[in-house]
C-alpha positions in Angstrom: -4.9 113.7 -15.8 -6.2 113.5 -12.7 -3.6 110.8 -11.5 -1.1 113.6 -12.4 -2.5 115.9 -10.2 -3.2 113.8 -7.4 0.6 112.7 -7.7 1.8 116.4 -7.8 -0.5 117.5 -5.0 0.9 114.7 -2.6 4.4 116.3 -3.5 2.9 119.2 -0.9 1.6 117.1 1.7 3.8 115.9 4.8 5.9 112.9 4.1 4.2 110.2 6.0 0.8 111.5 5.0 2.1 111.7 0.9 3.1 107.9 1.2 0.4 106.2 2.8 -2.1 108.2 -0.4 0.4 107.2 -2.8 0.0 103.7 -1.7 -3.6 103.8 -1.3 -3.7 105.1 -5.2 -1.4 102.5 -6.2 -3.4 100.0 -4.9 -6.4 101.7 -6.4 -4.8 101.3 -10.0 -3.5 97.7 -9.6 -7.4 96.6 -7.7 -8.4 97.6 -11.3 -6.9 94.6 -13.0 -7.5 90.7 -11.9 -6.6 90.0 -7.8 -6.3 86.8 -6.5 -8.8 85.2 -4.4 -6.4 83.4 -1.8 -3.3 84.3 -0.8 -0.8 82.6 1.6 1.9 84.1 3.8 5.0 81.9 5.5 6.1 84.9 8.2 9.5 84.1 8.0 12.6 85.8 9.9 11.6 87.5 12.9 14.1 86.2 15.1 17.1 87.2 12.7 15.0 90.1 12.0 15.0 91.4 16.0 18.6 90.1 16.0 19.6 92.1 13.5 18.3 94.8 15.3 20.3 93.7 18.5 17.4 92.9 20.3 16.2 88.8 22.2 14.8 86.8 19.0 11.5 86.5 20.9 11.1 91.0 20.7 10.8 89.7 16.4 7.7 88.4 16.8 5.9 91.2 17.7 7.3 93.6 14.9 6.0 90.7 13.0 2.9 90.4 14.2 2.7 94.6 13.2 3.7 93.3 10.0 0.8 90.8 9.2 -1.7 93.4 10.1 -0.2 96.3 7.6 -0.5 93.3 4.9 -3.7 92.0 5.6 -4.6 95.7 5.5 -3.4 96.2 2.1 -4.8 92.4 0.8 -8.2 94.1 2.1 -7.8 97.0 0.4 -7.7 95.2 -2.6 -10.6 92.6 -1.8 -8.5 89.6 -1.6 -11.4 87.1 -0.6 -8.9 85.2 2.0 -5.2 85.1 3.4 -3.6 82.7 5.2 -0.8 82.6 7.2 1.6 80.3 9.3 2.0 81.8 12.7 3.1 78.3 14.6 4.5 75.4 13.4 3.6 72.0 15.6 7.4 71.5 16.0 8.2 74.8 17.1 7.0 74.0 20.5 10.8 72.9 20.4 11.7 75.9 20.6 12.9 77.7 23.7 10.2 77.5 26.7 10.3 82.0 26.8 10.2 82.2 23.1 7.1 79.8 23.0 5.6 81.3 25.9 5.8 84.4 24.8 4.5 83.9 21.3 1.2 81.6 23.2 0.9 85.2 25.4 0.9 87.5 22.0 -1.8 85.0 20.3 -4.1 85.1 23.6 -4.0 89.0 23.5 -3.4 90.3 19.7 -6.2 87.7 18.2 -8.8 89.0 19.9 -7.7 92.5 19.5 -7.7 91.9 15.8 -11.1 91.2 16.4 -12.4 93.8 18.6 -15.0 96.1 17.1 -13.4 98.8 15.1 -10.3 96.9 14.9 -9.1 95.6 11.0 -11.2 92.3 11.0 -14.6 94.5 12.4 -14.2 97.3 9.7 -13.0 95.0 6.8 -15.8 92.1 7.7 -13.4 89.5 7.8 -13.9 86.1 9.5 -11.0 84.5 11.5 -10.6 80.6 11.3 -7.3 79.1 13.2 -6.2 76.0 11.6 -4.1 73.3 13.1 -4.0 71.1 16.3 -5.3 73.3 18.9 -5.0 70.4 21.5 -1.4 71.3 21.9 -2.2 75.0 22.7 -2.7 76.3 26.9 -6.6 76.3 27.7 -6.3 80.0 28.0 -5.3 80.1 24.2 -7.8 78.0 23.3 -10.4 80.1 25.1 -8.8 82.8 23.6 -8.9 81.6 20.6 -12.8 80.5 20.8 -13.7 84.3 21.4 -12.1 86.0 18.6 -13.3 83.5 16.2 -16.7 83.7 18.0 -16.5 87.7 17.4 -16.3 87.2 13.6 -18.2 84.2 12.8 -20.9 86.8 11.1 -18.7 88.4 8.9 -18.6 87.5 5.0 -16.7 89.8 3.3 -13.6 87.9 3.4 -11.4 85.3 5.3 -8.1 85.4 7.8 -7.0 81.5 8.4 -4.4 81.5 11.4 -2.6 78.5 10.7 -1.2 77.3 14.5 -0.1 75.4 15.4 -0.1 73.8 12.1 1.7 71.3 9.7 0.4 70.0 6.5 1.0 66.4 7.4 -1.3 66.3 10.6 -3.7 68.6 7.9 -3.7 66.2 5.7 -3.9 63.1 8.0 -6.8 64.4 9.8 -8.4 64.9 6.4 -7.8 61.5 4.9 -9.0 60.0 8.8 -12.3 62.0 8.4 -13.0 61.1 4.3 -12.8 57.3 5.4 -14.8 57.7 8.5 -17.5 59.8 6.3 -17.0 57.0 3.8 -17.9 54.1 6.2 -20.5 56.0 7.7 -21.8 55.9 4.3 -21.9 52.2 3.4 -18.7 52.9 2.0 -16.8 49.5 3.3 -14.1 49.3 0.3 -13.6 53.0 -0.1 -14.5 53.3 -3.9 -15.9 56.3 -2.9 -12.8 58.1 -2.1 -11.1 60.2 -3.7 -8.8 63.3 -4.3 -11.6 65.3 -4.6 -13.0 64.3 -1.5 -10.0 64.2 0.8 -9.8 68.1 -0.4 -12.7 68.8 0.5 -11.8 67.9 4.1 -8.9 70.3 4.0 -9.0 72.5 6.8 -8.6 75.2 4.5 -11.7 73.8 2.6 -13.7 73.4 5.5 -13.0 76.7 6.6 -14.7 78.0 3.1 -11.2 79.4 1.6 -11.0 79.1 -2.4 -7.8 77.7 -3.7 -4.5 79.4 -3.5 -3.2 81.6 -6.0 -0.1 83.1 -4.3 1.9 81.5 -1.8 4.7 83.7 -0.5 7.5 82.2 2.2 9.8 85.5 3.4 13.6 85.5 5.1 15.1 83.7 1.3 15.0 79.8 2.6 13.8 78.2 -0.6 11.3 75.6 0.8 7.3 75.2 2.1 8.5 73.5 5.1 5.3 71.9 5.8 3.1 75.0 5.2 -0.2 73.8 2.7 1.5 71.3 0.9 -1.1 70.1 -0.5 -3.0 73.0 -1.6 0.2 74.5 -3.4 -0.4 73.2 -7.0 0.3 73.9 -10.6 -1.8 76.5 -10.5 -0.4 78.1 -7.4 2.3 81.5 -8.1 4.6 80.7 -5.5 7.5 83.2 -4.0 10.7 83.1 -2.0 11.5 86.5 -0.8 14.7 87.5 0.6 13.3 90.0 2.9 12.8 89.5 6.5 8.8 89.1 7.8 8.7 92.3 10.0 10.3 94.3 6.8 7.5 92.9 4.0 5.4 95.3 3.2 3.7 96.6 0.0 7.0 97.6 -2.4 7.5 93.7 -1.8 4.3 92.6 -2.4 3.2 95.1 -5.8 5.7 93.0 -7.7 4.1 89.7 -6.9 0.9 91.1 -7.7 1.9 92.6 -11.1 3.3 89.1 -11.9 -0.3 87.2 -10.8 -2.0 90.5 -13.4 0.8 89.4 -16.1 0.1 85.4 -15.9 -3.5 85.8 -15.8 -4.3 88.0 -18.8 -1.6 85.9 -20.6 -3.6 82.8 -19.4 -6.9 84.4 -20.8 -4.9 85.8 -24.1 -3.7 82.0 -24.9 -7.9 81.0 -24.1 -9.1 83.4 -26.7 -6.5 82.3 -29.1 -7.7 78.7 -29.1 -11.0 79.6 -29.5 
């Protein structure tokens, strides 16, 4: 009953104002059921997004970067213990020298301001890892980069991993490098110490304290991973192709992907109490 009458007294309110409680109560009523603890984001389409539009490719990646935040709000909202996302891709450095450059410009500025007090990572208490080969990245990046992670290394309530720039084989090469050289450090000469397990755990995602991945969802409708946590996508992992465009994804996309995670694990728990 009092759903109903919250629903029929948002029918009075201003539009805007009506949607954004309607989506807060829906969230309310799916936060009830099981959420997943890690969930993974390839931000596909922002350049045939902005083109679309008629705009310069490079204009997509800051609608984009409005887009991660109104998702990472709503994952919050739900207490999703840690998102991850691919925001640069090692070989995109191939890319045009203004597109590139302006992407390195929105990461030195919009990190930090992510991280600012008051701003969605303060008021959620999230802490913000980036992942990948910083080496390739301009020292003010990198500096930028150091300060925004610096800003939330104290918060616990949940985890943003900024893959970039990033690619699952350097991940998982620098991974395997390190488990030998831990081995050998060890007295571990033949390497009978090694193992899947143990390689994992070097992960950068591991390392970085994130749980394994329950959802992996790629946007723009091109059907692979493209070298975004290979590894940690498993038979375990729900993973989605979404037709939609990154800078358009927003929570009528994502509700069904979390009413299919609800549906497979209380099947999953239904099958558990029937074989015992």
């Amino acid at each position: 009953m009092l759903s109903l009458l919250a629903l029929l007294a948002l029918v009075r309110l201003p539009f805007d104002y009506a949607q954004r409680q309607l989506s807060y109560l829906l969230l309310a009523i799916i936060a009830t059921g099981p959420v997943p603890r890690h969930i993974a984001f390839e931000m596909d389409g922002n350049r045939r997004y902005a083109r679309r539009l008629g705009k310069e490719g490079k204009e997509g990646h800051g609608d984009g970067f409005r887009a991660l935040v109104n998702i990472l709000d709503i994952c919050l909202r739900l207490r999703v213990g840690c998102v991850t996302v691919y925001a640069f891709a090692i070989d995109n450095f191939n890319r045009p020298k203004d597109e590139v450059d302006a992407l390195m410009t929105l990461a030195e500025h919009r990190l930090v301001e992510l991280a600012e007090k008051g701003h969605i990572l303060d008021r959620y208490g999230v802490r913000l890892n980036v992942l990948g080969k910083r080496s390739l990245l301009p020292p003010n990046v990198q500096v930028a980069i150091e300060k925004a992670e610096r800003m939330t290394r104290h918060n616990n309530t949940a985890i943003l991993n900024v893959c970039a720039p990033y690619a699952s084989s350097h991940e998982i090469t620098t991974a395997v490098e390190n488990t030998i050289r831990e081995a050998l450090d060890n007295g571990d000469l033949d390497g009978s110490s090694i193992t899947e397990h143990t390689i994992e755990g070097h992960l950068s995602t591991t390392v970085a304290g994130s749980p394994p991945l329950d959802i992996f969802v790629r946007t723009s409708g091109v059907k692979r991973l493209s070298g975004f946590l290979t590894w940690q996508c498993n038979e375990n992992t729900q993973i989605h192709m979404i037709d939609t465009f990154w800078p358009s994804f927003g929570l009528r996309d994502l509700i069904p992907i979390l009413l299919e995670y609800q549906r497979k694990v209380w099947n999953d728990r239904a099958r558990s109490r029937a074989r015992s």
